[in-house]
C-alpha positions as CSV (number, residue, x, y, z in Angstrom):
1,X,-23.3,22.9,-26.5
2,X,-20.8,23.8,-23.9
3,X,-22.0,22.2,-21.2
4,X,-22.3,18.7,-23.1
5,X,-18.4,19.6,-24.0
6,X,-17.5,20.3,-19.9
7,X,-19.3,17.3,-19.3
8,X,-17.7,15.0,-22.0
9,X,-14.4,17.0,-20.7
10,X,-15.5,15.8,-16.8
11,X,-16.0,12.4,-17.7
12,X,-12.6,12.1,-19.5
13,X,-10.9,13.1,-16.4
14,X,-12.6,10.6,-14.3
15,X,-11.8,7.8,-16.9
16,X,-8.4,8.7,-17.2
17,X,-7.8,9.3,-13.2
18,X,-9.9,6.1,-12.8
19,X,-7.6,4.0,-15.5
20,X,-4.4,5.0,-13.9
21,X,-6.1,4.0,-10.2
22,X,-6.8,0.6,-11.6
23,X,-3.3,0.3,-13.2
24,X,-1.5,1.1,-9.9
25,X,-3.4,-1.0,-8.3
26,X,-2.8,-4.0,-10.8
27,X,0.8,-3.5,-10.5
28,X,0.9,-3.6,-7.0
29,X,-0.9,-7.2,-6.9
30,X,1.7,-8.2,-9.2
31,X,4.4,-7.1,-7.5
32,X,3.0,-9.0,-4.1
33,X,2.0,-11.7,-5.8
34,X,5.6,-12.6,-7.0
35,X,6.7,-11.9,-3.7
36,X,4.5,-14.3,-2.7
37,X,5.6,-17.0,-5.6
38,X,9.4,-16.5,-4.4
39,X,8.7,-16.8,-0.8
40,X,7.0,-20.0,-1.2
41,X,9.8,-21.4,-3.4
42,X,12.0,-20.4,-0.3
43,X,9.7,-22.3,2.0
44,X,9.4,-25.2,-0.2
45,X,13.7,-25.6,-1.0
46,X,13.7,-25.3,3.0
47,X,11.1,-28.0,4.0
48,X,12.8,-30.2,0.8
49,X,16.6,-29.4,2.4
50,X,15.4,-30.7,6.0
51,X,13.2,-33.4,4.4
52,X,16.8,-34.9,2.6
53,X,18.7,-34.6,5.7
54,X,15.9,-36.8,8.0
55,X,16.4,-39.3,5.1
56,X,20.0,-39.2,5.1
57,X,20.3,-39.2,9.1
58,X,17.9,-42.1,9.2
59,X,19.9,-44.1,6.5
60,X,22.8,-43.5,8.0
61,X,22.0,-45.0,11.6
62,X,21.9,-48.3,12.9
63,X,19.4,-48.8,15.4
64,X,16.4,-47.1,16.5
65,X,17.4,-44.8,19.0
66,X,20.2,-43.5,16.3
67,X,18.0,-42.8,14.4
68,X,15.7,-40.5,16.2
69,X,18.8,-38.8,17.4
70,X,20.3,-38.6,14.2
71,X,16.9,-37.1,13.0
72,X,16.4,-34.8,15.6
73,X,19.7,-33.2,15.2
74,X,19.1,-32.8,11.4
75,X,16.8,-30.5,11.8
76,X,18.1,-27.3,11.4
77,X,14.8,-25.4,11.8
78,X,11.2,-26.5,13.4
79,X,9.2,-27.5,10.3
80,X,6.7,-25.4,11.8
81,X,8.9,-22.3,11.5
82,X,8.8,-22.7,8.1
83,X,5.3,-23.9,7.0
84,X,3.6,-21.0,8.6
85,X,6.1,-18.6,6.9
């Protein structure tokens, strides 16, 4: 009888120290994973901000080669700079 109630005793100290394991570990993915939810909306208003200012450096030019110029100087940051972010 005592050793079934050590054992029962055991094995409710292994749940319990495995439970709050699991919960750490669970609020640590969330944590990251929001992390990872705001730093691609960063990304994404950055890519849509230079997007807006090609279109309005291209609408705003006349000819060809004011356009690429216009375009090249509107970007504020290499869009691969911020895609691999």
């Amino acid at each position: 009888m005592l050793f079934h109630a050590q054992l029962r005793q055991a094995m409710d100290d292994v749940v319990r120290i495995l439970t709050r394991k699991i919960a750490t570990l669970h609020n640590n993915s969330k944590q990251r994973l929001e992390q990872h939810h705001l730093q691609r909306i960063i990304n994404t208003d950055a890519l849509i901000s230079q997007f807006r200012n090609m279109l309005y450096a291209f609408n705003d030019s006349k000819s060809d080669a004011e356009r690429i110029k216009s375009a090249n100087q509107a970007l504020t940051d290499s869009p691969e700079n911020v895609i691999s972010i």
